[in-house]
C-alpha positions as CSV (number, residue, x, y, z in Angstrom):
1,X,0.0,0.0,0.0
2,X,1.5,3.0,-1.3
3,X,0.9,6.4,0.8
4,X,-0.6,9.9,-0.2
5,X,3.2,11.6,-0.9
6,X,4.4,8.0,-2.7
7,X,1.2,8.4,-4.5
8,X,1.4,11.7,-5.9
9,X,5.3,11.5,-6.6
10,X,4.4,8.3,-8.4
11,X,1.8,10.0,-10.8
12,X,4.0,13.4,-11.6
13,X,6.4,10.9,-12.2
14,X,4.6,9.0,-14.7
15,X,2.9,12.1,-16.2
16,X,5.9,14.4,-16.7
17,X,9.0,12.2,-16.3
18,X,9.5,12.1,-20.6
19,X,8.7,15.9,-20.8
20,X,11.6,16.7,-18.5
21,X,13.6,14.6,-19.7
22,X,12.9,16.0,-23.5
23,X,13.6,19.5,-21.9
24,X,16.6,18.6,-20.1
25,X,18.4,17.0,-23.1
26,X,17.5,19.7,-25.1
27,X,19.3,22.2,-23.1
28,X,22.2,19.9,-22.3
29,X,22.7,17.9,-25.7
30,X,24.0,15.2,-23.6
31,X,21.9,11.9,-22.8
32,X,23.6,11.1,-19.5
33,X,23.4,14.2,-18.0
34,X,19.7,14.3,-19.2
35,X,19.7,11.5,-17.1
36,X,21.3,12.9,-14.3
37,X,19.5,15.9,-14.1
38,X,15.7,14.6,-14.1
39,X,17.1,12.0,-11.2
40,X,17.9,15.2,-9.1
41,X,14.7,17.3,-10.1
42,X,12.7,14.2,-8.8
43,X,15.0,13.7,-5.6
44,X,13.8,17.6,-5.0
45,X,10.4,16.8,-6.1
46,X,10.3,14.1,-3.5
47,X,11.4,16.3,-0.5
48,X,8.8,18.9,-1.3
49,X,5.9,16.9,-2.5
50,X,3.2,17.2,0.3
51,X,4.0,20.4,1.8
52,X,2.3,22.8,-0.7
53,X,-0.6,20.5,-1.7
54,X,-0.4,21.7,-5.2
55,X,-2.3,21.1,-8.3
56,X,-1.4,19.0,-11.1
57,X,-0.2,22.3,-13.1
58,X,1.6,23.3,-9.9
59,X,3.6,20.3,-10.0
60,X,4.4,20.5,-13.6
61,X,5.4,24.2,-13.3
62,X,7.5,22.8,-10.0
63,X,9.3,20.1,-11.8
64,X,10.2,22.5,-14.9
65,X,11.3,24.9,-12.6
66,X,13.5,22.6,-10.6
67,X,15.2,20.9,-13.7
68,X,16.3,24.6,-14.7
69,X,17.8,25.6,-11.3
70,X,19.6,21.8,-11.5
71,X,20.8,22.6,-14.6
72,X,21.8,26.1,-13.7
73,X,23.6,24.9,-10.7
74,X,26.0,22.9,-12.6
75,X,26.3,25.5,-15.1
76,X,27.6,27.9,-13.1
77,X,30.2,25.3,-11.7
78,X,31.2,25.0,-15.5
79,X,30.2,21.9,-16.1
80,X,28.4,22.3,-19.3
81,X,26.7,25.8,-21.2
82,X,23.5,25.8,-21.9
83,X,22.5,25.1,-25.7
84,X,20.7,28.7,-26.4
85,X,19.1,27.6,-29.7
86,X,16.3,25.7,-28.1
């Protein structure tokens, strides 16, 4: 039996996981760090699903946001640039 917070992480998972990942790799150009960077948006997602009791848009908005900020981070450590075309 799954509970409320595993629940709702389980379904913006399933709903937006692809999206992110499409948006992620389209900044990055890299598959891996595609990867990398939706594990981390979810790991976030996971700590602050529950709190705000959100909609589904709110969530979606949420997860885009957080996969920017991930990939900002490790932009401004230099380990990649942004691909500004997309």
């Amino acid at each position: 039996m799954t509970t409320a917070k595993e629940q709702q992480f389980l379904q913006a998972y399933d709903a937006h996981c692809d999206g992110v990942f499409r948006y992620c790799y389209g900044k990055v150009l890299d598959r891996q760090k595609a990867k990398d960077y939706v594990e981390k948006t979810y790991c976030r997602a996971w700590q602050k699903i529950g709190e705000s009791g959100g909609s589904e848009s709110d969530m979606e908005i949420f997860l885009y946001n957080t996969a920017t900020t991930v990939m900002m981070e490790d932009s401004q450590k230099g380990f990649f640039s942004f691909n500004r075309a997309y």
